[in-house]
C-alpha positions as CSV (number, residue, x, y, z in Angstrom):
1,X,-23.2,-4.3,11.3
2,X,-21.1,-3.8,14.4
3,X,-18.0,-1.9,13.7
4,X,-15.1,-2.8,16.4
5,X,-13.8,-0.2,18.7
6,X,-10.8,1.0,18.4
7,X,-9.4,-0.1,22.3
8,X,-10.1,-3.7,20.2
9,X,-7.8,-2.7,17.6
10,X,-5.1,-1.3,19.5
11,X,-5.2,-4.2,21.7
12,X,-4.7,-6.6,18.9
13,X,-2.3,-4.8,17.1
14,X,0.3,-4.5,20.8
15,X,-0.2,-8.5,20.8
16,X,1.7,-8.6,17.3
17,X,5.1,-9.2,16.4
18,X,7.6,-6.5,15.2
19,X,7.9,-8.5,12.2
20,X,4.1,-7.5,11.7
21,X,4.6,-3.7,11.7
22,X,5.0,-1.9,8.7
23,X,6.6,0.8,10.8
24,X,9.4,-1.5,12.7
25,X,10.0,-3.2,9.5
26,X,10.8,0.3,7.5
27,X,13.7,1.6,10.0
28,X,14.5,-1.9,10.3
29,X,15.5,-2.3,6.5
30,X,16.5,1.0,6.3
31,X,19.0,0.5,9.6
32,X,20.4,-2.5,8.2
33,X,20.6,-1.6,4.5
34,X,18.4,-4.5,3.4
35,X,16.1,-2.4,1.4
36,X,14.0,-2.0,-0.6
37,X,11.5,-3.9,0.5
38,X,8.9,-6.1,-1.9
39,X,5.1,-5.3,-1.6
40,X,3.3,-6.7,-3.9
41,X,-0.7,-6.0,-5.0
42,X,-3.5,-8.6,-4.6
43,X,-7.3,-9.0,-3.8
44,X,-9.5,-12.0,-4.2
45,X,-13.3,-11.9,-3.1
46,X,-13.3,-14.8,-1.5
47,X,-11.6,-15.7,1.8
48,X,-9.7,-19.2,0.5
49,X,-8.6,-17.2,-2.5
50,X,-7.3,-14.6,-0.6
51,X,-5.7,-17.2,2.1
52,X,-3.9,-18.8,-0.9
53,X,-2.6,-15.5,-2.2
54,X,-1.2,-14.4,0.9
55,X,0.6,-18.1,1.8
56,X,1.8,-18.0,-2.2
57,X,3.3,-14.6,-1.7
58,X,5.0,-15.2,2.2
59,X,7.0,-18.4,0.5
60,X,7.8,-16.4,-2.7
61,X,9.7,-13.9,-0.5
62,X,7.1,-10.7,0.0
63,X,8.1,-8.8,2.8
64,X,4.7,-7.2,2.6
65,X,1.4,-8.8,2.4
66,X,-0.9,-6.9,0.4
67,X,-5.2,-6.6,1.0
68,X,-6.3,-4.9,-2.1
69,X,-10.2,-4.3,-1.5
70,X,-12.8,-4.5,-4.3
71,X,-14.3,-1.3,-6.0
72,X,-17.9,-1.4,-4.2
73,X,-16.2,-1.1,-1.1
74,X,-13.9,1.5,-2.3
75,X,-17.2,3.2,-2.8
76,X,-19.1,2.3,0.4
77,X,-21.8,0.4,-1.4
78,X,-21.3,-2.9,1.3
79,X,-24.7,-4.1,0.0
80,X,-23.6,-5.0,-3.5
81,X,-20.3,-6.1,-2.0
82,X,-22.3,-8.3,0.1
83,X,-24.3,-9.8,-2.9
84,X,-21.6,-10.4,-5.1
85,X,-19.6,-11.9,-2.4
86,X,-22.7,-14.1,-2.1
87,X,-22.8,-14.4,-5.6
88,X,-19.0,-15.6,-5.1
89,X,-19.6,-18.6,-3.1
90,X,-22.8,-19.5,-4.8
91,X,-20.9,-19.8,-8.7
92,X,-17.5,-20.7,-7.1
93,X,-16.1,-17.8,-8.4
94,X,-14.5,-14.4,-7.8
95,X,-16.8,-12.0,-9.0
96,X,-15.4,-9.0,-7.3
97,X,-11.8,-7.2,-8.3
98,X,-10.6,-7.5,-4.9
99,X,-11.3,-8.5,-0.8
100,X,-14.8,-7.3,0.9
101,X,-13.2,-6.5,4.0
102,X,-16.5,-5.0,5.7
103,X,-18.4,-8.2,4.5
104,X,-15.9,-10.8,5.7
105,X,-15.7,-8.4,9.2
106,X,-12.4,-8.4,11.0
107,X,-12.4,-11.5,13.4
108,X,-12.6,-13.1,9.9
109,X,-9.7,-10.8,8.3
110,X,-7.5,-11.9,11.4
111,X,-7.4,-15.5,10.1
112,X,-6.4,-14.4,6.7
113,X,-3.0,-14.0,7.9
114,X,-2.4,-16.0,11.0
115,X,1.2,-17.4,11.1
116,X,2.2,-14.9,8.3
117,X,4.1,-13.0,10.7
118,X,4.7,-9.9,7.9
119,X,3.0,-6.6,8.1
120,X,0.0,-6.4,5.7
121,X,-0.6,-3.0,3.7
122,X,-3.9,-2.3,2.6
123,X,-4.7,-0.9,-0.6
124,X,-8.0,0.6,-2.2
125,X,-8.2,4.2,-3.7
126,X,-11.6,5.2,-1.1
127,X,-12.4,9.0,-0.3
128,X,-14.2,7.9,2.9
129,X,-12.2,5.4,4.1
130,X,-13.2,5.8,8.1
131,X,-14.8,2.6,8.5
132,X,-12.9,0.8,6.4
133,X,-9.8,1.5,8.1
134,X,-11.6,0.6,11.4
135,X,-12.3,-2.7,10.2
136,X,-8.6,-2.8,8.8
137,X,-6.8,-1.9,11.8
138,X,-9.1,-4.4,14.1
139,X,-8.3,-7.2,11.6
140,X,-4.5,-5.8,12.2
141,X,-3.3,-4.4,9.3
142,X,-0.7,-1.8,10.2
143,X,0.0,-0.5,6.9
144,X,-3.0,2.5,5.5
145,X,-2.4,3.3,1.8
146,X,-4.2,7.0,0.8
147,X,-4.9,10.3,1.5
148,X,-7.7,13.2,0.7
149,X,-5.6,13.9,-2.6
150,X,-4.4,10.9,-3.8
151,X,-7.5,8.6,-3.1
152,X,-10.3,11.2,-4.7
153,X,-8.8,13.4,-7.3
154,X,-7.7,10.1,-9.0
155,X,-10.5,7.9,-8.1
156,X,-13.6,10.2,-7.8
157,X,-13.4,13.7,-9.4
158,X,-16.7,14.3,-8.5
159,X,-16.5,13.3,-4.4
160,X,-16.2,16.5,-2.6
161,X,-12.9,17.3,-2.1
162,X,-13.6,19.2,1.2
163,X,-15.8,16.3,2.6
164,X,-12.8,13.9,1.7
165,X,-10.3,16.0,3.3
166,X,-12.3,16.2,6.7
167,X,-12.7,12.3,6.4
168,X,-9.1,11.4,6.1
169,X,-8.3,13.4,9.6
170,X,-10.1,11.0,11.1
171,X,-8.2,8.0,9.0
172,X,-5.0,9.8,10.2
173,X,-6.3,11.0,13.8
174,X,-7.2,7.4,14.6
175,X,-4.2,5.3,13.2
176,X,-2.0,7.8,15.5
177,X,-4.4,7.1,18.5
178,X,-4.4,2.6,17.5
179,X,-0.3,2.6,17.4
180,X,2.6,2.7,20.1
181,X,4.8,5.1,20.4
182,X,7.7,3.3,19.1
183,X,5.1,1.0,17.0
184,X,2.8,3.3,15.4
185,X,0.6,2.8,12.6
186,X,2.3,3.5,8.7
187,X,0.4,5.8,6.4
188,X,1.9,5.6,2.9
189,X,0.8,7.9,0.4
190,X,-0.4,7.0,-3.4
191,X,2.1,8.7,-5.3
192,X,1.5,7.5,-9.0
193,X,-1.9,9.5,-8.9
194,X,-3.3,9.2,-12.6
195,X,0.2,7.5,-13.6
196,X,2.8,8.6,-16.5
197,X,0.7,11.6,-17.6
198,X,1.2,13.3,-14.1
199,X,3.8,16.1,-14.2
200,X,6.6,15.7,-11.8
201,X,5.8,18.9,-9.4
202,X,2.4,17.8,-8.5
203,X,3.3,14.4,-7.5
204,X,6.0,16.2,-5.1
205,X,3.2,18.9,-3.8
206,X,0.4,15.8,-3.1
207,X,2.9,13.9,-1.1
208,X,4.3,16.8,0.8
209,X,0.4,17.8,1.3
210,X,-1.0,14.4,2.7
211,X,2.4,14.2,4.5
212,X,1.7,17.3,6.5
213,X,-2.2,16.4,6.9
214,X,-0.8,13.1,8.5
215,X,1.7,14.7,10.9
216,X,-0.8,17.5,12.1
217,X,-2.8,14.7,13.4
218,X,-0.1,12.9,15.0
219,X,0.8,10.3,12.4
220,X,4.9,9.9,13.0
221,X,5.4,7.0,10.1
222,X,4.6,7.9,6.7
223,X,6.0,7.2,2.9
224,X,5.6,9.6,-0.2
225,X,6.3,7.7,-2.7
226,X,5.7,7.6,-7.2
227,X,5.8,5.6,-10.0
228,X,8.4,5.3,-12.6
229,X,8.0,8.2,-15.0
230,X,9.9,6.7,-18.3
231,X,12.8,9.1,-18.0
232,X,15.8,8.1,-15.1
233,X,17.0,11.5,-14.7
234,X,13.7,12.3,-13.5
235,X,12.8,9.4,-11.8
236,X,16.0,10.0,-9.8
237,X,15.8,13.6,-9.6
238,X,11.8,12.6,-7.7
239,X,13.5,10.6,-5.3
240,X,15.9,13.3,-3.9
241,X,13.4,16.2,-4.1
242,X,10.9,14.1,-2.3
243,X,13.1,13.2,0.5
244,X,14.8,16.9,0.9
245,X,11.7,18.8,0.8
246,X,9.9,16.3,3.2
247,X,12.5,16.8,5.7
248,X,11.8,20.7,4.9
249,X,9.0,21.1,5.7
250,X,8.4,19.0,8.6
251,X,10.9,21.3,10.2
252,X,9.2,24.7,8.9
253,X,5.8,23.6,10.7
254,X,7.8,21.8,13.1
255,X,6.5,18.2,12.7
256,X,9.2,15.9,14.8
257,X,10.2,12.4,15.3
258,X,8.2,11.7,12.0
259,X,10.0,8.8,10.0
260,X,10.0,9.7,6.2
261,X,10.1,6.5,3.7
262,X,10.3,6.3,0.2
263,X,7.9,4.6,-1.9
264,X,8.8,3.2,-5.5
265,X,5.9,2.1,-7.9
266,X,7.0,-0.1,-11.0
267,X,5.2,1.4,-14.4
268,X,1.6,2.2,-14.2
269,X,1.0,3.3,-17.8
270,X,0.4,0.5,-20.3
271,X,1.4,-2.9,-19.9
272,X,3.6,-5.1,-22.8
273,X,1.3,-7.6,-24.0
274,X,3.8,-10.0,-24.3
275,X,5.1,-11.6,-21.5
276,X,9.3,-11.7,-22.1
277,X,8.9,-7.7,-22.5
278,X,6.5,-7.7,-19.7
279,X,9.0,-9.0,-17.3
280,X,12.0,-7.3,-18.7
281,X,10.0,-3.6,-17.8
282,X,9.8,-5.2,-14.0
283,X,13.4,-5.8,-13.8
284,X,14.1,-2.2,-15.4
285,X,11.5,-0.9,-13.0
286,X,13.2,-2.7,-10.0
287,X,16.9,-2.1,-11.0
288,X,15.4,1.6,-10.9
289,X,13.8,1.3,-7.4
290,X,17.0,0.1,-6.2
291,X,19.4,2.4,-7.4
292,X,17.6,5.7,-6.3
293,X,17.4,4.3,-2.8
294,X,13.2,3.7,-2.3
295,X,12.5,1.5,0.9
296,X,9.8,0.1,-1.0
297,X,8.9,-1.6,-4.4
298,X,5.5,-2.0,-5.0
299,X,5.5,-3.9,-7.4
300,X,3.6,-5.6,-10.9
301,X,2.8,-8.6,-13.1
302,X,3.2,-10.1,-16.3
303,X,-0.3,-10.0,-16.4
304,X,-1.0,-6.6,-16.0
305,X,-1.7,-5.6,-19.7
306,X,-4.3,-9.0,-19.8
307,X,-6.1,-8.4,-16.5
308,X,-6.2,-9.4,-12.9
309,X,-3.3,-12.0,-12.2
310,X,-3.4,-15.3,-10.8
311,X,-1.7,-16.3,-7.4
312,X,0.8,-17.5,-9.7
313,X,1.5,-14.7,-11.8
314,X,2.1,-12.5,-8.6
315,X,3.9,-15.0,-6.9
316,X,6.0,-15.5,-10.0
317,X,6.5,-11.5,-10.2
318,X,8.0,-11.5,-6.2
319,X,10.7,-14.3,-7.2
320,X,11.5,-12.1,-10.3
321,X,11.7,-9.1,-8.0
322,X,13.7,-10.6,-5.7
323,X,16.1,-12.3,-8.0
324,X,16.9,-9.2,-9.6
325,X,16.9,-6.9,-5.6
326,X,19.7,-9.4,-4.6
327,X,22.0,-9.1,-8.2
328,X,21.2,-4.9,-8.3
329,X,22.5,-4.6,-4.9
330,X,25.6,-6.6,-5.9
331,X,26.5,-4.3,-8.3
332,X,25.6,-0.7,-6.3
333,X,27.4,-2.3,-3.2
């Protein structure tokens, strides 16, 4: 395997649109009060699958595309990604929960998303994620989900946290060096951690943490985000502690120009079964998202209590999103 260099990446990544970077299109929507912004989840092991999710979810309205990677990868076992992606082809099915990006190499991950002129987020949950992010910033993916904290404490109890933390500089160090200065490279953090059973304070000191990990190597667009908790007054009461102490202290170890976005997850505890009440938590979640101001919505299915959803089911879940974006903002506005 030939990983690319990172004078590839960067070159790529200056031939894209602003429409492309995650970055532009944050200040953007922010500037012009068209937030928050719809990012849905998705990964299929197989290229056309993927293809078709990501053409689904650009005509159902996604501002972001997602690139959810598959759980070998996560855990930098390529070999069995490799044979099950084989595997894949062979049965003509998906036999992995999400996209191989080392195996399908970034020349390959480039075509994934040509004429989808949106930026494309990748999400995984990896405590060494340095060559996957090469590979992810080569195929031109400007948006890198993660951190130290969020991505092993979650994930892998048992990864060394120190190990993980001295990893991650380099995930940060290099997405600062790939991006312009008035284009850089978005880090987002994973705020939801282990979901509803996380206590408010500890979501707030993980963000601020992988925040100020990111700026000390020069990362200058970043979003701390969370996940609804099941009570509004806290849910809004995270969204304005987040943002005031993340302008805090970026000016106590005087971090500047670093663009702070916020980050809204719809419910990641357990699912309805049933579909009606399903989608009604998803327009709760999003009416939510809305009214506390988040940039973002990442959002979830009707399917989630059932398993991985179709290209349908997320598709479906971005016009339901949207639809209820639009009437929400009627009424705040």
């Amino acid at each position: 395997f030939n990983p690319p260099k990172l004078n590839s990446a960067s070159n790529y990544i200056k031939r894209l649109p602003d429409s492309a970077l995650a970055s532009v299109c944050l200040k953007e929507a922010r500037n012009n009060g068209s937030y928050p912004l719809i990012q849905p989840r998705g990964g299929f092991s197989r290229f056309n699958k993927q293809r078709e999710l990501v053409i689904e979810l650009d005509s159902a309205g996604a501002d972001f595309m997602p690139l959810t990677i598959d759980s070998h990868t996560r855990n930098n076992d390529y070999q069995m990604a490799k044979t099950l992606l084989e595997r894949s082809d062979l049965e003509d099915k998906n036999l992995l929960n999400g996209y191989p990006i080392i195996n399908h190499g970034y020349q390959q991950t480039r075509k994934l998303f040509k004429g989808i002129n949106k930026p494309v987020s990748l999400r995984h949950g990896t405590p060494d994620a340095r060559l996957l992010t090469e590979i992810a910033l080569a195929s031109g993916i400007t948006e890198i989900e993660g951190g130290a904290l969020s991505y092993t404490l979650p994930y892998s109890q048992s990864y060394p946290l120190d190990k993980s933390l001295y990893y991650w500089q380099y995930v940060d160090r290099i997405c600062s060096l790939v991006g312009e200065k008035d284009r850089p490279i978005h880090r987002e953090s994973f705020g939801p951690l282990t979901a509803t059973m996380v206590p408010p304070f500890m979501t707030i000191v993980v963000e601020l943490c992988e925040l100020l990990l990111a700026a000390e190597q020069g990362v200058t667009s970043f979003s701390v985000a969370f996940s609804q908790t099941g009570s509004i007054t806290q849910d809004f009461a995270l969204a304005k502690v987040l943002r005031k102490t993340a302008e805090l202290y970026l000016e106590n170890f005087d971090f500047k120009n670093v663009s702070v976005f916020l980050v809204y997850h719809h419910w990641m505890g357990v699912f309805p079964y049933d579909y009606d009440i399903a989608n009604s938590l998803i327009a709760t979640s999003t009416q939510l998202g809305v009214m506390l101001g988040a940039d973002k919505i990442v959002t979830k299915t009707k399917e989630e209590a059932r398993g991985i959803p179709s290209v349908k089911h997320n598709s479906d879940a971005v016009r339901l999103v949207r639809y209820v974006i639009e009437h929400t903002n009627e009424i705040v506005l």
